[in-house]
PyMOL Python script that loads the backbone (N, CA, C, O; Angstrom):
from pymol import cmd

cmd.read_pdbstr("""\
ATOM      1  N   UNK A   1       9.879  -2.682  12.923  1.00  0.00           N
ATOM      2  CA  UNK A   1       9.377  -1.523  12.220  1.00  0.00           C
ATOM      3  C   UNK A   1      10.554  -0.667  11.779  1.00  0.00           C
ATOM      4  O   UNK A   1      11.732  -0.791  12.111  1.00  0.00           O
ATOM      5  N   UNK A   2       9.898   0.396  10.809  1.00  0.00           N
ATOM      6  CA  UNK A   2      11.547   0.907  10.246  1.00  0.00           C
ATOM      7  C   UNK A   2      11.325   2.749  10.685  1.00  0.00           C
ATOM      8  O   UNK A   2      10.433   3.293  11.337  1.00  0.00           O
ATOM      9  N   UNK A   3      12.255   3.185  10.168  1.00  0.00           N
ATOM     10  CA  UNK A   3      11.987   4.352  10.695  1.00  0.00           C
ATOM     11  C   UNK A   3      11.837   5.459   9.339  1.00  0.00           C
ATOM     12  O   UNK A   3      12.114   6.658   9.314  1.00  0.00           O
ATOM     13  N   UNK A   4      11.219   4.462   8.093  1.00  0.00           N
ATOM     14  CA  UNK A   4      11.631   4.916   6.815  1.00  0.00           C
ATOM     15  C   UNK A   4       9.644   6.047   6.582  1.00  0.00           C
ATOM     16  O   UNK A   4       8.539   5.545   6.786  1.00  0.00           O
ATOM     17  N   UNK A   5       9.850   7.163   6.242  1.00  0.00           N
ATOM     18  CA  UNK A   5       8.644   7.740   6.375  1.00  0.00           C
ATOM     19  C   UNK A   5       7.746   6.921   5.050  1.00  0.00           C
ATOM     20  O   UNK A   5       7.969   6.762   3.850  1.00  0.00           O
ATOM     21  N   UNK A   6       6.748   6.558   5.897  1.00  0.00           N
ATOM     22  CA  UNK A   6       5.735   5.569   4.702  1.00  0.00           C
ATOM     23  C   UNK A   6       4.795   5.735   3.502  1.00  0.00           C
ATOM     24  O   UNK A   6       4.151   4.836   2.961  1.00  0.00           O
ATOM     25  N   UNK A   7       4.842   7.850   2.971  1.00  0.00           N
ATOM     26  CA  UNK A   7       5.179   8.014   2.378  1.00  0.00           C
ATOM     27  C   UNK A   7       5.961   7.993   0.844  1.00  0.00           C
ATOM     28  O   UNK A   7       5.744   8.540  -0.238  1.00  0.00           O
ATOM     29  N   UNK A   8       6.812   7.214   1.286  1.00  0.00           N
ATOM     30  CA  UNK A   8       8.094   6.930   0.711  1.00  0.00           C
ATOM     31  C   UNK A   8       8.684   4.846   0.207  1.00  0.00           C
ATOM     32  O   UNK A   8       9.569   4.224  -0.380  1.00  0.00           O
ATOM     33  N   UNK A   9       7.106   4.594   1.163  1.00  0.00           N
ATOM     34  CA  UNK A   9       7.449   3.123   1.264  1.00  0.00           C
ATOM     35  C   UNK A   9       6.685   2.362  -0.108  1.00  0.00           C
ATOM     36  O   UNK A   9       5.627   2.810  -0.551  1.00  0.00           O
ATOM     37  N   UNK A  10       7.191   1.473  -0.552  1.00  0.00           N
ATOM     38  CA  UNK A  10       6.813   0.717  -1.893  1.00  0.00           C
ATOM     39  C   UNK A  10       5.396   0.206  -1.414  1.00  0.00           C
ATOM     40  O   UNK A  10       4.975   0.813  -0.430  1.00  0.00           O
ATOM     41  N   UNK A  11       4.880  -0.417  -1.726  1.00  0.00           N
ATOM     42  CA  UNK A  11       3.703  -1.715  -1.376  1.00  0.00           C
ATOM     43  C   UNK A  11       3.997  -2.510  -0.501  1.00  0.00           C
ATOM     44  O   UNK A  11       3.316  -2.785   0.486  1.00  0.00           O
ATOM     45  N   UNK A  12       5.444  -3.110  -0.910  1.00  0.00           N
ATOM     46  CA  UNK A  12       5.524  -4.168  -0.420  1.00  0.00           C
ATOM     47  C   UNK A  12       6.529  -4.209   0.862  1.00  0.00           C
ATOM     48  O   UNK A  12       6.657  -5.138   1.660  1.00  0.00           O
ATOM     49  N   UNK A  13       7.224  -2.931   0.850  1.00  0.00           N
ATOM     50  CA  UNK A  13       7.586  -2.596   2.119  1.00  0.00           C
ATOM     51  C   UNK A  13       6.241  -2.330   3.384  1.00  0.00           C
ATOM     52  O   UNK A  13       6.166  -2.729   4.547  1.00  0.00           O
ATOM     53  N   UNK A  14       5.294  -1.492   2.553  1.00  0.00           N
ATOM     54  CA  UNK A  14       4.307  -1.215   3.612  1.00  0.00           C
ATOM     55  C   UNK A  14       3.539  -2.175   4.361  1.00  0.00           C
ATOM     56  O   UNK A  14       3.053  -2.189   5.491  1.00  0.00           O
ATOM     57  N   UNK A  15       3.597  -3.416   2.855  1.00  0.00           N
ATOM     58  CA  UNK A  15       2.288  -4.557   3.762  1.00  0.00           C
ATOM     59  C   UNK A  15       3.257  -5.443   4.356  1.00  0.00           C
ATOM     60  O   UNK A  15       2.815  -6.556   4.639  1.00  0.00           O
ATOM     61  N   UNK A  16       4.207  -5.270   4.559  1.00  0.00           N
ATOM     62  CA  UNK A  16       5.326  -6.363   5.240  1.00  0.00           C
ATOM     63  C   UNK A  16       5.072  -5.537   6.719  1.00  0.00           C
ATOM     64  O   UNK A  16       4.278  -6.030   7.521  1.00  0.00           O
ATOM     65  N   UNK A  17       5.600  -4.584   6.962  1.00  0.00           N
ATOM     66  CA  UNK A  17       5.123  -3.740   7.903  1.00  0.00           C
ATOM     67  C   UNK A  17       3.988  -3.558   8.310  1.00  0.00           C
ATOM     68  O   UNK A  17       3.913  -3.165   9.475  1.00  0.00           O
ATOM     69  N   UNK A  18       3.223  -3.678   7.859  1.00  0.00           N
ATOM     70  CA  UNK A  18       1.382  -3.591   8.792  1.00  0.00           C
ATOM     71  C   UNK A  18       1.249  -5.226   8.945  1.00  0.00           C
ATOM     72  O   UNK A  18       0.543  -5.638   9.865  1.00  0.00           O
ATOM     73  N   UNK A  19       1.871  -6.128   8.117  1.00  0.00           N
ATOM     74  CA  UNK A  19       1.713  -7.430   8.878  1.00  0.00           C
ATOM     75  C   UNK A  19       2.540  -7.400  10.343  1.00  0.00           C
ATOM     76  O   UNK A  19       2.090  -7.551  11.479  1.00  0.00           O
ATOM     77  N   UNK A  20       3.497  -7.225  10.030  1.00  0.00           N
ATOM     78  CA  UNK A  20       4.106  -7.315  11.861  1.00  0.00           C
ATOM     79  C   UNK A  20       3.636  -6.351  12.739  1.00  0.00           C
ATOM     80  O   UNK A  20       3.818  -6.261  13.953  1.00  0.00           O
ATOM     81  N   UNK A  21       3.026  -5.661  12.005  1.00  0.00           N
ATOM     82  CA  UNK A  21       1.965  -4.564  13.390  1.00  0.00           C
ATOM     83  C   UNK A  21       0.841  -5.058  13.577  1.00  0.00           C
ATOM     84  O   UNK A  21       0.198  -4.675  14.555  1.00  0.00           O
ATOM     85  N   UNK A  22       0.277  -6.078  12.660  1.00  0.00           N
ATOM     86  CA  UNK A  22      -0.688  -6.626  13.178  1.00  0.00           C
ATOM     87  C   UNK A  22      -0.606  -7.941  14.083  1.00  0.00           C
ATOM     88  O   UNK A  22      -1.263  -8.367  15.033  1.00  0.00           O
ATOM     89  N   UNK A  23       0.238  -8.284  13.529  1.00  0.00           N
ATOM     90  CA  UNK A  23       1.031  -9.802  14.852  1.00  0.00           C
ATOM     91  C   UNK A  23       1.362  -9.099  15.925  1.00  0.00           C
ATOM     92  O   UNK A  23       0.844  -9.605  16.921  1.00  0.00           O
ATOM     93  N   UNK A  24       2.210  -7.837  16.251  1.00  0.00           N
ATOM     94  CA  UNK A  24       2.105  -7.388  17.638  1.00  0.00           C
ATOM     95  C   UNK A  24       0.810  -7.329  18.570  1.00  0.00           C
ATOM     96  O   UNK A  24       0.446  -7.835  19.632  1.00  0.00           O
ATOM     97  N   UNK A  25       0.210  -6.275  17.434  1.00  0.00           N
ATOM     98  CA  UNK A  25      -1.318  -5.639  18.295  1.00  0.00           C
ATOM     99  C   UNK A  25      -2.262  -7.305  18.458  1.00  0.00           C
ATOM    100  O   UNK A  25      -3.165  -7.351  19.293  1.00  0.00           O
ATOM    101  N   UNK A  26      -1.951  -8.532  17.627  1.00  0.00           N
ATOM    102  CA  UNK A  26      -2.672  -9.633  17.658  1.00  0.00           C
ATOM    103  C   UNK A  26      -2.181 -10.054  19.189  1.00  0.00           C
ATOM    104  O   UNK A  26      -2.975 -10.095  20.130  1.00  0.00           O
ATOM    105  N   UNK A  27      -0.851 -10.344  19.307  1.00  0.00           N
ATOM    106  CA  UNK A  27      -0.523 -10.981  20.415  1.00  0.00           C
ATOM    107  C   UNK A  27      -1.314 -10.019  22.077  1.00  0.00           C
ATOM    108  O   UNK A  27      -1.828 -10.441  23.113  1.00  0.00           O
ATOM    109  N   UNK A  28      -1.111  -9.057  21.702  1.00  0.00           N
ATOM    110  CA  UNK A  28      -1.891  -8.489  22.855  1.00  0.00           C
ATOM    111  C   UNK A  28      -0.988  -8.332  24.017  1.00  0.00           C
ATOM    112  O   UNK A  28      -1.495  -7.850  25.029  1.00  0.00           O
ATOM    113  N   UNK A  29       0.403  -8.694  24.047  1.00  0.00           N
ATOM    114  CA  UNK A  29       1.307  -7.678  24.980  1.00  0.00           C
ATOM    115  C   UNK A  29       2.438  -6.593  24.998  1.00  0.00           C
ATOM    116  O   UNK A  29       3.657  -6.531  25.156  1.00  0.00           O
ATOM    117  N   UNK A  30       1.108  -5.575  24.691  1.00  0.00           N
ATOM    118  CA  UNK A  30       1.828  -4.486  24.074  1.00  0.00           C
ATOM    119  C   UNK A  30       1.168  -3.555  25.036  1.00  0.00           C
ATOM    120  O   UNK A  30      -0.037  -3.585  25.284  1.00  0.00           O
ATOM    121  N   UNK A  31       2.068  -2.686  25.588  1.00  0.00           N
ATOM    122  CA  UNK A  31       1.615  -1.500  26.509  1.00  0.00           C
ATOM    123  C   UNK A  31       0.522  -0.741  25.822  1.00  0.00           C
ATOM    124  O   UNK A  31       0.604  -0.435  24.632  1.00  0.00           O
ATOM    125  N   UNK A  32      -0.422  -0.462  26.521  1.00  0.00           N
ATOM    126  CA  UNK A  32      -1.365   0.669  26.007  1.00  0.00           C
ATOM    127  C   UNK A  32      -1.164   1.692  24.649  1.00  0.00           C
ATOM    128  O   UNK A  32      -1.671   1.561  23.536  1.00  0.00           O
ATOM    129  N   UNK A  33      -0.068   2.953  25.237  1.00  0.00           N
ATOM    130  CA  UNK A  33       0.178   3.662  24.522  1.00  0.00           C
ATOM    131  C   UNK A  33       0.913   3.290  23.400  1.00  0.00           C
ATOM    132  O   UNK A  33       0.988   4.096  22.473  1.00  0.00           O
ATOM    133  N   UNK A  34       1.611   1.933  23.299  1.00  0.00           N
ATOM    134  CA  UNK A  34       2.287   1.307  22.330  1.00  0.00           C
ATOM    135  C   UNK A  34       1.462   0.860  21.342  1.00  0.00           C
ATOM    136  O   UNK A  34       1.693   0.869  20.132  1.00  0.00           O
ATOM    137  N   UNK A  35       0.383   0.424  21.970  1.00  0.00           N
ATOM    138  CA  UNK A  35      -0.708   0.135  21.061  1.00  0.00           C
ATOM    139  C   UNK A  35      -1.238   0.814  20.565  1.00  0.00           C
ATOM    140  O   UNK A  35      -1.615   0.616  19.411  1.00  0.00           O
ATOM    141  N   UNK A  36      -1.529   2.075  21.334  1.00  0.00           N
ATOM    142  CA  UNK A  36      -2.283   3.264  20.014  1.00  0.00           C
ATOM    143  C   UNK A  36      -1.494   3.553  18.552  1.00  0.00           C
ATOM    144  O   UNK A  36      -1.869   3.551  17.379  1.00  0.00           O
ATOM    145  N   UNK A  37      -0.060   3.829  19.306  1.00  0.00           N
ATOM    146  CA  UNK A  37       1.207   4.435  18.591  1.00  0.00           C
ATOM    147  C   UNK A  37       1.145   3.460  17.230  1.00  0.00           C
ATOM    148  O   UNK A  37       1.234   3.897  16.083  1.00  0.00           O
ATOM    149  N   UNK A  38       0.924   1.632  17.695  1.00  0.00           N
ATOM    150  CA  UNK A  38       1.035   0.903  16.652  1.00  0.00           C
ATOM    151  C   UNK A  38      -0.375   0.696  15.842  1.00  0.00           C
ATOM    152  O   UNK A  38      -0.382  -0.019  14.839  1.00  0.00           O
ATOM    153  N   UNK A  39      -1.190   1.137  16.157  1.00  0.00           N
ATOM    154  CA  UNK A  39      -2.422   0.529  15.378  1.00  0.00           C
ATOM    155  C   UNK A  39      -2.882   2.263  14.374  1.00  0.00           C
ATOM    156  O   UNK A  39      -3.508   2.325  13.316  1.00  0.00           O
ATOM    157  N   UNK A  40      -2.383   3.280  15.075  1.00  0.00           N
ATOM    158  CA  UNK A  40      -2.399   4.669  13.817  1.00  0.00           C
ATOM    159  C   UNK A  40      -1.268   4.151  12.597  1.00  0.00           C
ATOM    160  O   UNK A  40      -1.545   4.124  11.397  1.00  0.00           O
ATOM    161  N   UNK A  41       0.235   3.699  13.265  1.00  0.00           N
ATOM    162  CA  UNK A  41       0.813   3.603  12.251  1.00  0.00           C
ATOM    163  C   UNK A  41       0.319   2.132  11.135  1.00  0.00           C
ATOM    164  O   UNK A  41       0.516   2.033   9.924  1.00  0.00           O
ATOM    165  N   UNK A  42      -0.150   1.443  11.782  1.00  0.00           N
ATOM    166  CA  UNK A  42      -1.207   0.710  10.990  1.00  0.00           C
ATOM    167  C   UNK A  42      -1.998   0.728   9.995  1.00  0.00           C
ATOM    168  O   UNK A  42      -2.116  -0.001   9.011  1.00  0.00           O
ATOM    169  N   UNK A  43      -2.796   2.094  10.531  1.00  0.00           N
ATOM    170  CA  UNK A  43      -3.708   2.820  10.027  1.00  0.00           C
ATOM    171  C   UNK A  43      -3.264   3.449   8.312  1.00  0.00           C
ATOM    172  O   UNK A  43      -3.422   3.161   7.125  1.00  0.00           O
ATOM    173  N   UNK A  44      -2.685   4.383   9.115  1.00  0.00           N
ATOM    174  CA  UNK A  44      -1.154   4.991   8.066  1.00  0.00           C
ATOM    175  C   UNK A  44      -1.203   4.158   6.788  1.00  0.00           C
ATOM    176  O   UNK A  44      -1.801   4.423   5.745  1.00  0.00           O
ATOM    177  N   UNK A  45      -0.137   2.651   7.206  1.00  0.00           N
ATOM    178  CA  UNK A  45       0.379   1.781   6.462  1.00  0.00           C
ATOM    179  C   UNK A  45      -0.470   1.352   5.625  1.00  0.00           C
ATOM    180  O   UNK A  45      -0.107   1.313   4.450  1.00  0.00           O
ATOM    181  N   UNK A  46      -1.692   0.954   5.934  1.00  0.00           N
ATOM    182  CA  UNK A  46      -3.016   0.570   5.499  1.00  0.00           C
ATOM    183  C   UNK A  46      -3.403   1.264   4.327  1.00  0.00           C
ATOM    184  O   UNK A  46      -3.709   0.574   3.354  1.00  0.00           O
ATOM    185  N   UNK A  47      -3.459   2.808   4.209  1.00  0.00           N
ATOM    186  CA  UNK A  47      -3.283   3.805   3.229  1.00  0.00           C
ATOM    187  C   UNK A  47      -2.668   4.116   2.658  1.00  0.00           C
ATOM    188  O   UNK A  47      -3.025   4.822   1.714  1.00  0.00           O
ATOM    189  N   UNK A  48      -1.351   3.790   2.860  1.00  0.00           N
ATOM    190  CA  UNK A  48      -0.860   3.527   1.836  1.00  0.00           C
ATOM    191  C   UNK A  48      -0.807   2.638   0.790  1.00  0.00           C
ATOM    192  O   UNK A  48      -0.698   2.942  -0.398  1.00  0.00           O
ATOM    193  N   UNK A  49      -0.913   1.159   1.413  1.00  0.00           N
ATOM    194  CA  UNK A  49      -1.010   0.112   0.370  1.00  0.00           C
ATOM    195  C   UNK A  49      -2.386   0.332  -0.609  1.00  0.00           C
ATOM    196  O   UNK A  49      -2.470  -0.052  -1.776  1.00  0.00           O
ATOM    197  N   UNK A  50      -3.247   0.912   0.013  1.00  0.00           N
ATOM    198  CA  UNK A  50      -4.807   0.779  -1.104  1.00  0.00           C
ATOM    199  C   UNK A  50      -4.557   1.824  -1.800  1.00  0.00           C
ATOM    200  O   UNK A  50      -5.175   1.805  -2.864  1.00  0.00           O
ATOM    201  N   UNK A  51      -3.593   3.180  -1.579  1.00  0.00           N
ATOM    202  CA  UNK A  51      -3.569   4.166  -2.460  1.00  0.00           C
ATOM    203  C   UNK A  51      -2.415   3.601  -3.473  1.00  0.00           C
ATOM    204  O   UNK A  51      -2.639   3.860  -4.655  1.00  0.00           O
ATOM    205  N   UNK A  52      -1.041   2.763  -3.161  1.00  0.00           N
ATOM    206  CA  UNK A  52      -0.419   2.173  -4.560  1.00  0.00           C
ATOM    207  C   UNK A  52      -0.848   0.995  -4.898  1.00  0.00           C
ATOM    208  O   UNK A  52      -0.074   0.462  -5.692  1.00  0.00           O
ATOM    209  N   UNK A  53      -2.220   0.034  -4.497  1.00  0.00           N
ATOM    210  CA  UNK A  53      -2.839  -0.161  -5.130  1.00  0.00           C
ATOM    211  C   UNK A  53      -3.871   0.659  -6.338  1.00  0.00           C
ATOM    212  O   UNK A  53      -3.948   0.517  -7.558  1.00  0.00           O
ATOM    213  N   UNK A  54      -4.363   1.271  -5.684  1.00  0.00           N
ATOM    214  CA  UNK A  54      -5.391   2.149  -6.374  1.00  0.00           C
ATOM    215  C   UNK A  54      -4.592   2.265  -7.688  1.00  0.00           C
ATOM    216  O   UNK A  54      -5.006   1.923  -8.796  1.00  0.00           O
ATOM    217  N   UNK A  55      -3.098   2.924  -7.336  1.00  0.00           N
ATOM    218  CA  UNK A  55      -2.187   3.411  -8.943  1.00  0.00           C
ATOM    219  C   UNK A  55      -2.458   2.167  -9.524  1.00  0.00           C
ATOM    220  O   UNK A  55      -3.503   1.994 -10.153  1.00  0.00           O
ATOM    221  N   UNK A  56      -1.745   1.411  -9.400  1.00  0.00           N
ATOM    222  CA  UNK A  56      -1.679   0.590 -10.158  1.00  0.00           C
ATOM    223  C   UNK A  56      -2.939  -0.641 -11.071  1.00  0.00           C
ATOM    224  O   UNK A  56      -2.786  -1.419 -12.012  1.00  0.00           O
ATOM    225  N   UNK A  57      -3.877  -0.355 -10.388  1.00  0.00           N
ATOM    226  CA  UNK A  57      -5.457  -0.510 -11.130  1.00  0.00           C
ATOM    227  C   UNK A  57      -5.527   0.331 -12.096  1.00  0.00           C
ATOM    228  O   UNK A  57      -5.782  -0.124 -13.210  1.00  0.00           O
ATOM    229  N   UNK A  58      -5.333   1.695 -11.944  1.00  0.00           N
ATOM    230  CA  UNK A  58      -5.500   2.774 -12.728  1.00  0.00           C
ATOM    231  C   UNK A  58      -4.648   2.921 -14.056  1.00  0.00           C
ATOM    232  O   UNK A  58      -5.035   3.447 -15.100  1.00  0.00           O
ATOM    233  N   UNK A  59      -3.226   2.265 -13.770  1.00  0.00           N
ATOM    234  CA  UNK A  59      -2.219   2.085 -14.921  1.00  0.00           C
ATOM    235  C   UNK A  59      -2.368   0.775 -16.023  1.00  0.00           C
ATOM    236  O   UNK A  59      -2.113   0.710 -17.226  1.00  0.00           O
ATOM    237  N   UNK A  60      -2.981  -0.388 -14.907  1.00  0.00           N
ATOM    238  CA  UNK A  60      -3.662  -1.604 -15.824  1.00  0.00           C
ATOM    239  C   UNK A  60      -5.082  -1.109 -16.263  1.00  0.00           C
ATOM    240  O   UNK A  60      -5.619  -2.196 -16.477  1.00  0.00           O
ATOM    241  N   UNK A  61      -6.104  -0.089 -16.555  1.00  0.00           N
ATOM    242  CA  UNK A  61      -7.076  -0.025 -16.712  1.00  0.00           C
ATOM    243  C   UNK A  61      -6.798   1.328 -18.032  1.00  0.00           C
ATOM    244  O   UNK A  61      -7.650   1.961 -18.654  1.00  0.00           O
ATOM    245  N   UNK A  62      -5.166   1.417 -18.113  1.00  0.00           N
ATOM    246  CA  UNK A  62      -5.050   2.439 -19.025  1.00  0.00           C
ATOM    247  C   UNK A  62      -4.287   1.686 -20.043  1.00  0.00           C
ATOM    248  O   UNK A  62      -3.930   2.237 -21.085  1.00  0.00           O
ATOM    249  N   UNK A  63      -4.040   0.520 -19.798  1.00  0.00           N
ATOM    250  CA  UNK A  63      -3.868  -0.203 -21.261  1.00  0.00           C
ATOM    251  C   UNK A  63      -4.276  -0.448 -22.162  1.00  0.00           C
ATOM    252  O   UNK A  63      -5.265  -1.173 -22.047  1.00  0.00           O
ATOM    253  N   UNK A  64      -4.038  -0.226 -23.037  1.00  0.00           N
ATOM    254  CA  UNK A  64      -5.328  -0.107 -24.991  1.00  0.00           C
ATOM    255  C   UNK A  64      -4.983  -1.345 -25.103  1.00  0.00           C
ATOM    256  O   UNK A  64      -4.209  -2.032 -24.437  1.00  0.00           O
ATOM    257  N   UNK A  65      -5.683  -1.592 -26.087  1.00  0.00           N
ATOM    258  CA  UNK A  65      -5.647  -3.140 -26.959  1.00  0.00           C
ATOM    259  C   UNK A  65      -5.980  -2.466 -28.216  1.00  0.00           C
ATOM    260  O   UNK A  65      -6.540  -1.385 -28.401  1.00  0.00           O
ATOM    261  N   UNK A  66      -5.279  -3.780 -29.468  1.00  0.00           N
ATOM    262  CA  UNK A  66      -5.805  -3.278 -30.815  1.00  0.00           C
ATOM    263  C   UNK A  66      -6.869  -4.328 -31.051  1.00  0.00           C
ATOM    264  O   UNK A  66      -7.335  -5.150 -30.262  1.00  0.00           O
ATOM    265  N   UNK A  67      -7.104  -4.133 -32.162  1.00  0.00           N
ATOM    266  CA  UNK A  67      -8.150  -4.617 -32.886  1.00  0.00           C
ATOM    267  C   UNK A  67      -8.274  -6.226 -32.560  1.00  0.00           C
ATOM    268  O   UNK A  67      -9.429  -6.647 -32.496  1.00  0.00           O
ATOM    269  N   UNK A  68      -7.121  -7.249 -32.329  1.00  0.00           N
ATOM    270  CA  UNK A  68      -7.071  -8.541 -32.077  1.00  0.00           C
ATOM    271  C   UNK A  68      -7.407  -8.529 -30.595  1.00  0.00           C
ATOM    272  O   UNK A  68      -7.903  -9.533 -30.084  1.00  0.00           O
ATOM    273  N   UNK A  69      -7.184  -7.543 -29.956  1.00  0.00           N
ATOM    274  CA  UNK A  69      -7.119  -7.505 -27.895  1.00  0.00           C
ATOM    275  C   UNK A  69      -5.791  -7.903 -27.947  1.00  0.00           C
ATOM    276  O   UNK A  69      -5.633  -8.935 -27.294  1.00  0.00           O
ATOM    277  N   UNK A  70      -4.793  -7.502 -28.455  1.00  0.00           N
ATOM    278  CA  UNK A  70      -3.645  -7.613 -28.047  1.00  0.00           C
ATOM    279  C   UNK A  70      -3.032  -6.535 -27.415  1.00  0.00           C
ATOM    280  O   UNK A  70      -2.839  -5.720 -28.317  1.00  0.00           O
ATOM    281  N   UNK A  71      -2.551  -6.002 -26.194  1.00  0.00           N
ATOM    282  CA  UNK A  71      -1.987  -5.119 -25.766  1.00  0.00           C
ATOM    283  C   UNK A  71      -1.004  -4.623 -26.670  1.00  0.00           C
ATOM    284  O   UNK A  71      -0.112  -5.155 -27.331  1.00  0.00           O
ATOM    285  N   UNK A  72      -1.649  -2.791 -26.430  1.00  0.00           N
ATOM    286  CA  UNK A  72      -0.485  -2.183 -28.100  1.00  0.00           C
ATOM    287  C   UNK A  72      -0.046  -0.773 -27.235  1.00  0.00           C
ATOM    288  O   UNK A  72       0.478   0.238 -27.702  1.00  0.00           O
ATOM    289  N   UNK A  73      -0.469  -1.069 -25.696  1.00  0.00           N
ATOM    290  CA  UNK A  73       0.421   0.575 -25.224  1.00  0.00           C
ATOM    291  C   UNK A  73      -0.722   1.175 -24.189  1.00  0.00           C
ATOM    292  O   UNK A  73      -1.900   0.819 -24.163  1.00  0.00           O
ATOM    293  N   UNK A  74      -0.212   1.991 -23.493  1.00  0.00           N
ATOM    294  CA  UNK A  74      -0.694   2.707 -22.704  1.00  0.00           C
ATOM    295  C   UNK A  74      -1.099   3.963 -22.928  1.00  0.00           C
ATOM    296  O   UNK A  74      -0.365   4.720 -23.562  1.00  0.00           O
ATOM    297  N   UNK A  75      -2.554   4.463 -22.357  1.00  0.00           N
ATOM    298  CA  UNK A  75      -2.819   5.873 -22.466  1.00  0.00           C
ATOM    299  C   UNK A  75      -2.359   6.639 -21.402  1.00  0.00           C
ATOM    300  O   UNK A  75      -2.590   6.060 -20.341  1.00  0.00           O
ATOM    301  N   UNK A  76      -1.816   7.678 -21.261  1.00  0.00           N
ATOM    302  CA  UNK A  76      -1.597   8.430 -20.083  1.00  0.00           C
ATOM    303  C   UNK A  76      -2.633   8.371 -19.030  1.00  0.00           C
ATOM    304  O   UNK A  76      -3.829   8.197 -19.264  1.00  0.00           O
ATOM    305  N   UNK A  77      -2.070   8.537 -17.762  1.00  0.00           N
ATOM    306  CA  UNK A  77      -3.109   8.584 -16.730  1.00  0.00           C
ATOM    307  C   UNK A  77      -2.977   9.674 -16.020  1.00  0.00           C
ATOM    308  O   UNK A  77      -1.928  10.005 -15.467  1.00  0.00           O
ATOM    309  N   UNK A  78      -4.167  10.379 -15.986  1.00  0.00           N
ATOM    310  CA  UNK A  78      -4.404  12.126 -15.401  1.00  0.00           C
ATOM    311  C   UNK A  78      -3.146  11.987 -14.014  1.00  0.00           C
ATOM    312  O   UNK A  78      -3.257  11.012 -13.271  1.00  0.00           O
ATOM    313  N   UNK A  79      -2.488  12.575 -13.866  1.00  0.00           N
ATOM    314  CA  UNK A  79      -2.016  12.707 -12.023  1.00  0.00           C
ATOM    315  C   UNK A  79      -1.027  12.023 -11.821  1.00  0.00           C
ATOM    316  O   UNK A  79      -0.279  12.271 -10.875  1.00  0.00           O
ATOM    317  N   UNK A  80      -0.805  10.989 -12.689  1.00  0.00           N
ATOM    318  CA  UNK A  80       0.427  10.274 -12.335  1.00  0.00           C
ATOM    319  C   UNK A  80       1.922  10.439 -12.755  1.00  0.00           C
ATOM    320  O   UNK A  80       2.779   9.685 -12.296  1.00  0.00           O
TER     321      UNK A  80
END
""", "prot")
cmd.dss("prot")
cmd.show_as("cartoon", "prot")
cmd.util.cbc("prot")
cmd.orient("prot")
């Protein structure tokens, strides 16, 4: 695990990271409180990936097409 605030973490940093928190908490020898500690930051990680998913649905769903359906550009997206 890193000590990078997740926040701050790409996609693919995050789901690399909630996979090895889930192979820990899978294996099952993990102290109690280690386990809470790891399955919030889980949690965490988890929310993050569906929220830069979410962007990025939102940025492919703001692509125009012209008249052939050929991609001709993007409309702005509220928030981003």
């Amino acid at each position: 695990m890193t000590d990078k605030p997740i926040e701050e973490m790409s996609f693919e940093d995050a789901i690399r990271e909630l996979e090895q928190v889930v192979t820990q908490l899978d294996r099952g020898d993990v102290a109690l409180e280690d386990s809470i500690k790891l399955y919030e930051r889980g949690a965490a990680l988890k929310a993050r990936c569906e929220a830069k998913l979410k962007e990025a649905e939102e940025k492919v769903a703001q692509i125009t097409l012209d008249a052939n359906g050929q991609p001709k550009g993007a409309t702005p997206v509220e928030g981003l």
